[in-house]
LUMLUMRO-70758 format. One record per residue: residue in one letter; residue number from 0; y, z, x of N, C-alpha, C, CB in turn. Coordinates in Angstrom, 2 decimals. Glycine has a CB too. Layout:
// residues N
   res     n       n_Y       n_Z       n_X      ca_Y      ca_Z      ca_X       c_Y       c_Z       c_X      cb_Y      cb_Z      cb_X
     a   NUM         Y         Z         X         Y         Z         X         Y         Z         X         Y         Z         X
...
***
This chain:
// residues 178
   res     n       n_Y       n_Z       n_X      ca_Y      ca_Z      ca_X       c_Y       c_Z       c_X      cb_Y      cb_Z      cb_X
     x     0    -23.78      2.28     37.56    -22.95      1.93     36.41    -23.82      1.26     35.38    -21.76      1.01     36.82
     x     1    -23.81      1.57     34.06    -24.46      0.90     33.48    -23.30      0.64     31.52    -26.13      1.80     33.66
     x     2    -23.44     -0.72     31.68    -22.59     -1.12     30.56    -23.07     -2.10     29.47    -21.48     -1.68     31.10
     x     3    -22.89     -1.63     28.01    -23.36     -2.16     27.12    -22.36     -2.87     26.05    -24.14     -1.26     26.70
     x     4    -23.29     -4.08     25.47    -22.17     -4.64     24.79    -22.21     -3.53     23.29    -22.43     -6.56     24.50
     x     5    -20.81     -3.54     22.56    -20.90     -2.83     21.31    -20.38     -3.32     20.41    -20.51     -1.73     21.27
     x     6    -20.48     -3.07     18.95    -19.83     -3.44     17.76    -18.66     -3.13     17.95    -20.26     -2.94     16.62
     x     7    -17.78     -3.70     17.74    -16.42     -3.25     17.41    -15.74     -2.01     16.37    -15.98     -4.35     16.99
     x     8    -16.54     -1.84     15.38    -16.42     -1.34     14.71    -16.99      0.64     15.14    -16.96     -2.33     13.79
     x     9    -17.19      0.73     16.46    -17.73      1.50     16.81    -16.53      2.79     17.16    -18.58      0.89     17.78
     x    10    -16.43      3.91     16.58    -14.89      4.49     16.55    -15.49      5.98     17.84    -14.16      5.17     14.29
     x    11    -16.46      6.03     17.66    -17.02      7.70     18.45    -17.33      7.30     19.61    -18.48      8.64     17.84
     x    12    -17.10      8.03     20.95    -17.49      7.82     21.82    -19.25      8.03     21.73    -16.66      8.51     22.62
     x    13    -20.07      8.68     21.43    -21.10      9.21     21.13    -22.13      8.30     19.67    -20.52     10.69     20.88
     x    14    -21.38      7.33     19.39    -21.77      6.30     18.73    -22.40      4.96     19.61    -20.61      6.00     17.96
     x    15    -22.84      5.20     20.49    -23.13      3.75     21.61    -24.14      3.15     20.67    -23.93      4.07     23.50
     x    16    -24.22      1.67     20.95    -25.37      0.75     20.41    -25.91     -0.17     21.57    -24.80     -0.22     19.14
     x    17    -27.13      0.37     21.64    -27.13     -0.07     22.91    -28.20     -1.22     22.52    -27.51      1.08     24.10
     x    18    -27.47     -2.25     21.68    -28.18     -3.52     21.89    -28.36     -4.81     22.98    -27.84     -3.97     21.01
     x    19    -27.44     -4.77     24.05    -27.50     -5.56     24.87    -27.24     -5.16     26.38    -26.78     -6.40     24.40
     x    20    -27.73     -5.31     27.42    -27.27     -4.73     28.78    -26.40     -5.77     29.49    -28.54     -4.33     29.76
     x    21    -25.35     -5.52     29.98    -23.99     -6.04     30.69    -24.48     -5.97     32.45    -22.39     -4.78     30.24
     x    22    -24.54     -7.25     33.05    -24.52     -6.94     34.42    -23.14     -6.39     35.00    -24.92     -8.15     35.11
     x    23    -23.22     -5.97     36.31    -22.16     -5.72     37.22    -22.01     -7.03     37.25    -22.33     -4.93     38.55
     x    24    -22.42     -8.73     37.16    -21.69     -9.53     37.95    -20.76    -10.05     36.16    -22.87    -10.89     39.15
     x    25    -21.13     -9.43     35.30    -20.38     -9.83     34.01    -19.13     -9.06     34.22    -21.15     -9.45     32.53
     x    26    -19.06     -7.91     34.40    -18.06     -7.12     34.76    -17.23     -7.40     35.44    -18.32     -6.30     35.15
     x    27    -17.34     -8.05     37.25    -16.76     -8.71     37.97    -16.25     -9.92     37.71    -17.32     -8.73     38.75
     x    28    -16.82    -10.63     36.67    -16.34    -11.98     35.89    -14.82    -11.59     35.28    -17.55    -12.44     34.46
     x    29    -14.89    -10.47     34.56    -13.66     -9.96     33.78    -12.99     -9.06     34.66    -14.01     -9.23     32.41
     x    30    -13.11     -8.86     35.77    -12.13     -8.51     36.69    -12.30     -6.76     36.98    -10.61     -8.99     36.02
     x    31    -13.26     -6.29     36.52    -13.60     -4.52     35.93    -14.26     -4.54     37.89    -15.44     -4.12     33.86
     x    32    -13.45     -4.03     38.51    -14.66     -3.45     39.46    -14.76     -1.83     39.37    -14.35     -3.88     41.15
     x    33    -16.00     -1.48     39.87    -16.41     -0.34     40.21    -17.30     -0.07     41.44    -16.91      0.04     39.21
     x    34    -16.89      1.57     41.93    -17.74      1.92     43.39    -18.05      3.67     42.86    -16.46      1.69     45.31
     x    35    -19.31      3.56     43.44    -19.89      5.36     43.71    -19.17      5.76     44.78    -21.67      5.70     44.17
     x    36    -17.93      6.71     44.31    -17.41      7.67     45.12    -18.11      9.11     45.76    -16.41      7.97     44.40
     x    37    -18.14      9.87     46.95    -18.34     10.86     46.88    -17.38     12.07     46.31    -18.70     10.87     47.86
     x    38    -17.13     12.19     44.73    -16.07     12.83     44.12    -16.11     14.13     44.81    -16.17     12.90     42.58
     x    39    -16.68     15.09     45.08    -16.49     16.36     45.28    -16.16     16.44     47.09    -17.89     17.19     44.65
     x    40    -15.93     15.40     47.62    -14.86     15.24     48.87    -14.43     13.98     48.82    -15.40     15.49     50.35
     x    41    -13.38     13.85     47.82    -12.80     12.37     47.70    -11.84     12.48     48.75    -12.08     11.89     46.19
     x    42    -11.13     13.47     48.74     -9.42     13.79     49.64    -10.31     13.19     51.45     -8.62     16.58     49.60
     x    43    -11.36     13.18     51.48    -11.43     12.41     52.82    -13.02     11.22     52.58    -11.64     13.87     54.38
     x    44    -12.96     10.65     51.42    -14.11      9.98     51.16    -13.47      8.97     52.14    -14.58      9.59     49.57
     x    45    -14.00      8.17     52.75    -14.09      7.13     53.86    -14.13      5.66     53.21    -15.46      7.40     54.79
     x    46    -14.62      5.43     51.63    -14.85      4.13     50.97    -13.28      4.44     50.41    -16.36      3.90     49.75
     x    47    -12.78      5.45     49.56    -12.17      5.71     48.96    -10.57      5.30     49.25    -12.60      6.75     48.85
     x    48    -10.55      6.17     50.53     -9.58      5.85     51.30     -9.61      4.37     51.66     -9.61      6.68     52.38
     x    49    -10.57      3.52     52.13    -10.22      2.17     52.94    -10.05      1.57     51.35    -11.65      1.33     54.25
     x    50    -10.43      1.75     50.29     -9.86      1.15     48.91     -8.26      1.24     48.47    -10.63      1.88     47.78
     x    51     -7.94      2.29     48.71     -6.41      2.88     48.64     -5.47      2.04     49.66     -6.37      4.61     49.13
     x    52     -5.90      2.22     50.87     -5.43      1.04     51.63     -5.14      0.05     51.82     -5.61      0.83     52.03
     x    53     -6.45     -0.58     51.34     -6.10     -2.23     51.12     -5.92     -2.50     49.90     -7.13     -3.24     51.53
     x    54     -5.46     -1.83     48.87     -4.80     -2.32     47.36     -3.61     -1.47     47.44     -5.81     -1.97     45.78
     x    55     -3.39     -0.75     48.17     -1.74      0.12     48.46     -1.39      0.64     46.81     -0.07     -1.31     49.20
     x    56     -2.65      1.86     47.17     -2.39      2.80     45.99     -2.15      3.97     46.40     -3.39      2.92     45.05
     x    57     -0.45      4.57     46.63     -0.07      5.41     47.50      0.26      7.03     46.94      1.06      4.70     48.11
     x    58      0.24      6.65     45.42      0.15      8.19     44.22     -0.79      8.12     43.79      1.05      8.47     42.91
     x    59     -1.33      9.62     43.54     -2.73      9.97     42.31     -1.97     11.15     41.79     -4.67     10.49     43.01
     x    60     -2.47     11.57     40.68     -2.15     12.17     40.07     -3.67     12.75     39.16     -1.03     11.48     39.57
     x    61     -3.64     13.66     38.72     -5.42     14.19     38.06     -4.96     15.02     36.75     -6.60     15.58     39.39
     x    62     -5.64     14.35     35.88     -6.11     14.76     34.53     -7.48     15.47     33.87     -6.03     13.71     33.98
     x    63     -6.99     16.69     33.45     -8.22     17.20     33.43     -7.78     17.62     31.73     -8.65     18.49     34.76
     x    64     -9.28     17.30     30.77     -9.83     17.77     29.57     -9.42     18.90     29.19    -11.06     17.83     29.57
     x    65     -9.90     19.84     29.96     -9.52     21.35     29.98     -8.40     21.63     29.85     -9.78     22.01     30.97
     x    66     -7.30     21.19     29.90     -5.75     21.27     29.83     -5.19     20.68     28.95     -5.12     20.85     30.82
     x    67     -6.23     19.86     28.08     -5.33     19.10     26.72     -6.39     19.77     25.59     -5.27     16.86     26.67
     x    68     -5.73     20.71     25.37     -6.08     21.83     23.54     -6.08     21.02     22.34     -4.64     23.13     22.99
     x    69     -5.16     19.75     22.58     -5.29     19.02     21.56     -5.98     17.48     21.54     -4.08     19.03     21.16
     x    70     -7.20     17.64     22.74     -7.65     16.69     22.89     -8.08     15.64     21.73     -8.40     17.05     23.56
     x    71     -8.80     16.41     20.56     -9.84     15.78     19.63     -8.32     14.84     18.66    -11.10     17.34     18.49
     x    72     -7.60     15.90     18.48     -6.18     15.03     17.67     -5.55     13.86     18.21     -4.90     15.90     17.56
     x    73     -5.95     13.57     19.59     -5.28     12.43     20.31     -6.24     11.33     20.70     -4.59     12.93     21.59
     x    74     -7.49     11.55     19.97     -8.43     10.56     20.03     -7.77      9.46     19.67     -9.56     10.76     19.28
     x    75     -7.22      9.07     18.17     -7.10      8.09     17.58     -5.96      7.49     18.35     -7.01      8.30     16.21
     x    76     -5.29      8.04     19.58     -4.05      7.31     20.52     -5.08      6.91     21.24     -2.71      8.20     21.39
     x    77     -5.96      7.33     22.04     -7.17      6.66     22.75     -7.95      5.41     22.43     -8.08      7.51     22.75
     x    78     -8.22      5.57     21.33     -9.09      4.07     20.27     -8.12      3.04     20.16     -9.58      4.42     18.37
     x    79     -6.56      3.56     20.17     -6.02      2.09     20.34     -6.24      1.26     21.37     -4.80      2.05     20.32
     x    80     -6.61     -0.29     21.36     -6.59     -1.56     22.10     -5.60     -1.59     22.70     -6.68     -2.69     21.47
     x    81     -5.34     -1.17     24.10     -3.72     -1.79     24.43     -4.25     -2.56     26.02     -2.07     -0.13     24.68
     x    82     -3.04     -2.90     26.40     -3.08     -3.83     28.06     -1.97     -2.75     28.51     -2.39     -6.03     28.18
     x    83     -1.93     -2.61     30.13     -0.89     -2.66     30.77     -0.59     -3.21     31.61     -0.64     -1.99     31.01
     x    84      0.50     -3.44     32.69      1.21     -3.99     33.21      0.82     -4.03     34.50      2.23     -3.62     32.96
     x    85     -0.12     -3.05     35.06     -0.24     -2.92     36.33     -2.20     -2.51     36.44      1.04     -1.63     36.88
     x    86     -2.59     -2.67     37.34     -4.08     -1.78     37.30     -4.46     -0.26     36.61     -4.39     -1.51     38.75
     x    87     -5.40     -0.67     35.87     -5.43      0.82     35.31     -7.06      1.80     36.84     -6.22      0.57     32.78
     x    88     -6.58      2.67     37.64     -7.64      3.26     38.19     -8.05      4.92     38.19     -7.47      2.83     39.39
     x    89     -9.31      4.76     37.71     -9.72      6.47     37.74    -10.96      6.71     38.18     -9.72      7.24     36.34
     x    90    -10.86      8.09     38.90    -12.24      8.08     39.90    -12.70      9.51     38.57    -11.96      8.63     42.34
     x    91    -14.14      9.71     38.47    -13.86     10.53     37.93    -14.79     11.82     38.52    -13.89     10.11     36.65
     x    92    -13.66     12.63     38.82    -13.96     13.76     39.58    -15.36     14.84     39.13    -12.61     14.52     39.52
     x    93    -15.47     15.11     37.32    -16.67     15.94     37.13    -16.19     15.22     35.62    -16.81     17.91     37.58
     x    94    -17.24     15.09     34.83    -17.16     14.73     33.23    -17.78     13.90     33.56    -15.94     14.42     32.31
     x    95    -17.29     13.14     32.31    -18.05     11.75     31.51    -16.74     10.58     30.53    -19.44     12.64     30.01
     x    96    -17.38      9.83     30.41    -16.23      9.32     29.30    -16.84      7.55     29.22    -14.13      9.54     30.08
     x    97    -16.08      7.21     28.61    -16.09      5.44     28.08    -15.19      4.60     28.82    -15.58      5.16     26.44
     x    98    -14.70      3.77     28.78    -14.34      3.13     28.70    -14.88      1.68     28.36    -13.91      3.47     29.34
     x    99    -13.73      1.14     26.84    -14.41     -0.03     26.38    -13.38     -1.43     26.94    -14.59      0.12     24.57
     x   100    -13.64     -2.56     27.11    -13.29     -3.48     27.60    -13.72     -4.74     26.78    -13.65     -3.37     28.82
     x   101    -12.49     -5.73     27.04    -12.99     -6.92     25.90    -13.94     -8.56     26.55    -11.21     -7.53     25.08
     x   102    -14.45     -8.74     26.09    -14.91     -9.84     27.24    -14.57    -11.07     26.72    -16.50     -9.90     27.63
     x   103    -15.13    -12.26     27.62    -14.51    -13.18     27.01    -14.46    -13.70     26.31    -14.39    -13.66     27.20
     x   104    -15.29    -13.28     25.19    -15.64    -14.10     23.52    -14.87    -12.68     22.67    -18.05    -14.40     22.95
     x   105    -14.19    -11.91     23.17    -13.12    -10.99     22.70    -14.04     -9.82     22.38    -12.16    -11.55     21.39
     x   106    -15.52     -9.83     22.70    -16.60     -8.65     22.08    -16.19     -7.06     23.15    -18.74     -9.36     22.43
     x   107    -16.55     -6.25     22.16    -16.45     -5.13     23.29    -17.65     -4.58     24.10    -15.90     -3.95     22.66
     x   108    -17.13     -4.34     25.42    -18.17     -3.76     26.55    -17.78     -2.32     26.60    -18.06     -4.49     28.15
     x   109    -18.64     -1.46     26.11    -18.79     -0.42     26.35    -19.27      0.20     28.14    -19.62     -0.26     25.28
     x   110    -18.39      0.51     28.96    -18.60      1.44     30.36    -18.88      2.61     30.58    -17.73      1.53     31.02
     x   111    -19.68      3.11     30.92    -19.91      4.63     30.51    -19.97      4.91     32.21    -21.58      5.11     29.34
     x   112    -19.06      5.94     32.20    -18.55      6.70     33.21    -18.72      8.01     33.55    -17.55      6.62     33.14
     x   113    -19.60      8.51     34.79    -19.57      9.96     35.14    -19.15     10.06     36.42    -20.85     10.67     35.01
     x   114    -19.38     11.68     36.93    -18.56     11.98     38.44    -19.09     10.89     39.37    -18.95     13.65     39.22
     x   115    -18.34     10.81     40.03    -18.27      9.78     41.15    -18.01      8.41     41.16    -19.26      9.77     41.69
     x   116    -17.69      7.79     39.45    -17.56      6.48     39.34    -16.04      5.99     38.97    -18.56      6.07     38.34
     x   117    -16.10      5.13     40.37    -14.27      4.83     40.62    -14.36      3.18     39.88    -13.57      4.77     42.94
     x   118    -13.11      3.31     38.66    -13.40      2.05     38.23    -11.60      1.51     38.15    -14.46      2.09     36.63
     x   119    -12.01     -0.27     38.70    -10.42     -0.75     38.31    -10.36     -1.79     37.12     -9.65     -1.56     39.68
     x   120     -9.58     -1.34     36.21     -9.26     -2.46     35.53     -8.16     -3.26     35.95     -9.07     -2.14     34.34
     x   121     -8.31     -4.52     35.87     -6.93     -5.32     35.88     -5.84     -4.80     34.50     -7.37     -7.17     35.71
     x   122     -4.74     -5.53     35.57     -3.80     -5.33     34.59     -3.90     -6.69     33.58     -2.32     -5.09     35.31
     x   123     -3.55     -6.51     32.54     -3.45     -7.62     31.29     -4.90     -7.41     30.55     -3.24     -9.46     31.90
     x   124     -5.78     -6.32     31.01     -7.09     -6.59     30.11     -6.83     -5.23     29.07     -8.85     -6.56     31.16
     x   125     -7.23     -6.08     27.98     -7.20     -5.45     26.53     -8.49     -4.48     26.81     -7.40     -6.68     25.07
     x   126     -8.25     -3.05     26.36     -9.17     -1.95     27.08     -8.85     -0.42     26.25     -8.67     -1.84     28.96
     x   127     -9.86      0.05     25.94     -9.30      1.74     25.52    -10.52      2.95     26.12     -9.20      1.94     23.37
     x   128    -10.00      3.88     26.32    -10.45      4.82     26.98    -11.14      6.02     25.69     -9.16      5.32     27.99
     x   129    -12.36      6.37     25.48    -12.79      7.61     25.19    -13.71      8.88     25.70    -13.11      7.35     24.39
     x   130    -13.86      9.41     25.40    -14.42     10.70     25.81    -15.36     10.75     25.34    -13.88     11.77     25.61
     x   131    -16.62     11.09     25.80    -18.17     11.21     25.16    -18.21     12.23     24.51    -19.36     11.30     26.05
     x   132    -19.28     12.59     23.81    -19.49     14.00     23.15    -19.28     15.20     23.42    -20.40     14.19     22.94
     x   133    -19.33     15.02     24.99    -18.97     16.67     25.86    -17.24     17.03     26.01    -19.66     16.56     27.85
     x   134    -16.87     15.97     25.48    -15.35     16.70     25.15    -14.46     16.61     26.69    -15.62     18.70     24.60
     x   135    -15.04     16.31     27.97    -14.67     16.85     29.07    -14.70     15.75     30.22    -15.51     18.04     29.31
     x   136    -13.86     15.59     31.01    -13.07     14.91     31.77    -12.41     15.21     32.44    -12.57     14.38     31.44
     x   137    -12.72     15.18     34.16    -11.30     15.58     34.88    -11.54     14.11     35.93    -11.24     17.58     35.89
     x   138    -10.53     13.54     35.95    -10.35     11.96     36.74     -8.86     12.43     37.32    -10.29     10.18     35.46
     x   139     -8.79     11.52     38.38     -8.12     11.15     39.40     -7.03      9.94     39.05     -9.13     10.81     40.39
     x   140     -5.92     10.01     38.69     -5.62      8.33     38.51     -4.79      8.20     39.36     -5.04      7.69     37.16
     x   141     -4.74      6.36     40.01     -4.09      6.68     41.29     -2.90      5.03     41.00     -5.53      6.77     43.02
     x   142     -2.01      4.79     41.93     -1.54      4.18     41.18     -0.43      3.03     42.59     -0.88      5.34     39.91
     x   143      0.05      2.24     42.31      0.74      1.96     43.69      2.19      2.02     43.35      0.34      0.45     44.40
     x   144      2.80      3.09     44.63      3.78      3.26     43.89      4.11      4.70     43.21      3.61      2.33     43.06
     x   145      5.41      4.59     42.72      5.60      5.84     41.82      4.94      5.30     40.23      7.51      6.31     41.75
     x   146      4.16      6.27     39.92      3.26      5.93     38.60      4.02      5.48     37.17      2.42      7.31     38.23
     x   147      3.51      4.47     36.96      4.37      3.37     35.38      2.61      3.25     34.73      5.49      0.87     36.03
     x   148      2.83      3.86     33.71      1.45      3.89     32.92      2.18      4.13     31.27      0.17      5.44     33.56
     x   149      2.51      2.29     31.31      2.98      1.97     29.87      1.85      1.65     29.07      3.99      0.80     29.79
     x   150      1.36      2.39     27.93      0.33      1.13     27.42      1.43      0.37     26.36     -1.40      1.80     26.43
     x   151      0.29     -0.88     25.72      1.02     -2.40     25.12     -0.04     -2.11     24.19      1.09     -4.20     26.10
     x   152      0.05     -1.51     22.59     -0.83     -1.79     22.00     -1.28     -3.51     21.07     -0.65     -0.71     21.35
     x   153     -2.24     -3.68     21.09     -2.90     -5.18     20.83     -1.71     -5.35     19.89     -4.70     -5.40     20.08
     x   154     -0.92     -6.49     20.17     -0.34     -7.73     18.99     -0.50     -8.99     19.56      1.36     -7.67     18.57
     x   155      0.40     -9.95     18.81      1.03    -11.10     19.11      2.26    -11.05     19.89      1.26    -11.70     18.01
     x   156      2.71    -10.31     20.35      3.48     -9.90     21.02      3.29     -9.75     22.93      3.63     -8.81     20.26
     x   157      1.97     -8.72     22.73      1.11     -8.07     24.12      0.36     -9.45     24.58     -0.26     -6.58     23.68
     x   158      0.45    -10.73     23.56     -1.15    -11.57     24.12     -0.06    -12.37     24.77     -2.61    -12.57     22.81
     x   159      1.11    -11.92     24.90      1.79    -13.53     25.30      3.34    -12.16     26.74      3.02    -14.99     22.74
     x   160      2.51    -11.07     26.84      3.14    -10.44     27.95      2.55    -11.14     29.61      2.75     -8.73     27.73
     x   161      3.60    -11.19     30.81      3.50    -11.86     31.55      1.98    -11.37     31.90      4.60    -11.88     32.41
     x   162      1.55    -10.07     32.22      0.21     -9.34     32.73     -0.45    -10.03     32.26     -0.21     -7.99     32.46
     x   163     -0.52    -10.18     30.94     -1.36    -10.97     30.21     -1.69    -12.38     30.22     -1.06    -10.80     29.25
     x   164     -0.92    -13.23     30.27     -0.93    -14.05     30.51     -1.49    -14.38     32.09      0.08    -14.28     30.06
     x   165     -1.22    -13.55     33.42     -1.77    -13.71     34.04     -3.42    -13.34     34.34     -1.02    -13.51     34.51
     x   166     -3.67    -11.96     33.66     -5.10    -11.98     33.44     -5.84    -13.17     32.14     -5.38    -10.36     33.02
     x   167     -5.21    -13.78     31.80     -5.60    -14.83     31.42     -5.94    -15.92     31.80     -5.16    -14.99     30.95
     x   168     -5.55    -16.37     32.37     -5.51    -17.46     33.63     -6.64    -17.61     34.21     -4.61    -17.14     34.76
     x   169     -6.63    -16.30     34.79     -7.18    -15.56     36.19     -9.06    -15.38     35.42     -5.99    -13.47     36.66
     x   170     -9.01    -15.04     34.74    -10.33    -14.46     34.04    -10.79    -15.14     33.17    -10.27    -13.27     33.44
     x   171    -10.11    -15.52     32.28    -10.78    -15.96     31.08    -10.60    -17.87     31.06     -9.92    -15.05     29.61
     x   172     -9.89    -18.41     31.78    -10.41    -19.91     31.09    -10.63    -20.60     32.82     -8.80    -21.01     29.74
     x   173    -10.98    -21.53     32.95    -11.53    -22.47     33.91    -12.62    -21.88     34.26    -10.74    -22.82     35.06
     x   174    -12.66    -22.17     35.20    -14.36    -22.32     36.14    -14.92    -20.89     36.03    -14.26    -22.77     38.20
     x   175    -13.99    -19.49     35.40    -14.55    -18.11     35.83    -14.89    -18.24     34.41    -13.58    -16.72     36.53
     x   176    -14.85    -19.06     33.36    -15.36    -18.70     32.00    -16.52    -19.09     31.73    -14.66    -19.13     31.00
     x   177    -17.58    -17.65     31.16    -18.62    -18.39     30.77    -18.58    -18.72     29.63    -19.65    -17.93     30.95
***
């Protein structure tokens, strides 16, 4: 995994600035974990499964690039900042993609994601998903439960939702803040 901090102002997936390098233990600070899956036998990966288990994520469901014709038009629903309510998780089966994340001085971390990289966001973290230059993406999303995948785009409204407030807590102020 390798993650960089970025301008905000950064709208293209294919726009990276790769002025600063992000550890895995910065990541784990803000609650982002990630694991190297074996994607091309996930249905009996052995890490995969004992992950599913002990976070009781009992639906997946898979999204693939190739099936949305109107991918490039639904970018700008992608670039929105939103939180949701529950863990956001995707393994990603063959592609590439972003995902940006806010840290705790509110800057964005750019995640750059290919096959085999299973990543969780908490729920309540302000986060948006894009697609790199290759246009292409097929991920896994899995979910506990029958699947609720509301997004909360950024207000004054979303900063004071319970998720939020609990990834607040939890991540960003006392002893886990740097």
């Amino acid at each position: 995994l390798f993650a960089i901090q970025v301008d905000g102002m950064a709208t293209k997936a294919y726009l990276i600035d790769s002025r600063q390098p992000i550890s895995q233990e910065t990541l784990d600070s803000l609650g982002v974990l990630h694991w190297k899956i074996d994607s091309d036998n996930h249905e009996t990966d052995p890490l995969l499964n004992t992950i599913c288990k002990e976070r009781g994520y009992t639906y997946r469901d898979f999204v693939n690039s190739v099936s949305m014709p109107d991918l490039k038009d639904k970018l700008p629903i992608f670039l929105k900042e939103h939180l949701h309510d529950d863990e956001e998780i995707r393994l990603f089966l063959d592609g590439s993609g972003y995902f940006d994340v806010r840290d705790k001085n509110d800057q964005w971390i750019r995640i750059e994601l290919a096959k085999g990289d299973l990543i969780i966001l908490p729920a309540g973290i302000y986060h948006r998903f894009l697609p790199d230059d290759k246009m292409f993406f097929h991920v896994m999303r899995l979910f506990v439960g029958e699947p609720v995948w509301t997004p909360y785009n950024r207000s004054d409204e979303t900063d004071h939702r319970p998720a939020r407030n609990s990834y607040t807590n939890t991540f960003l102020e006392g002893d886990n803040k740097c």
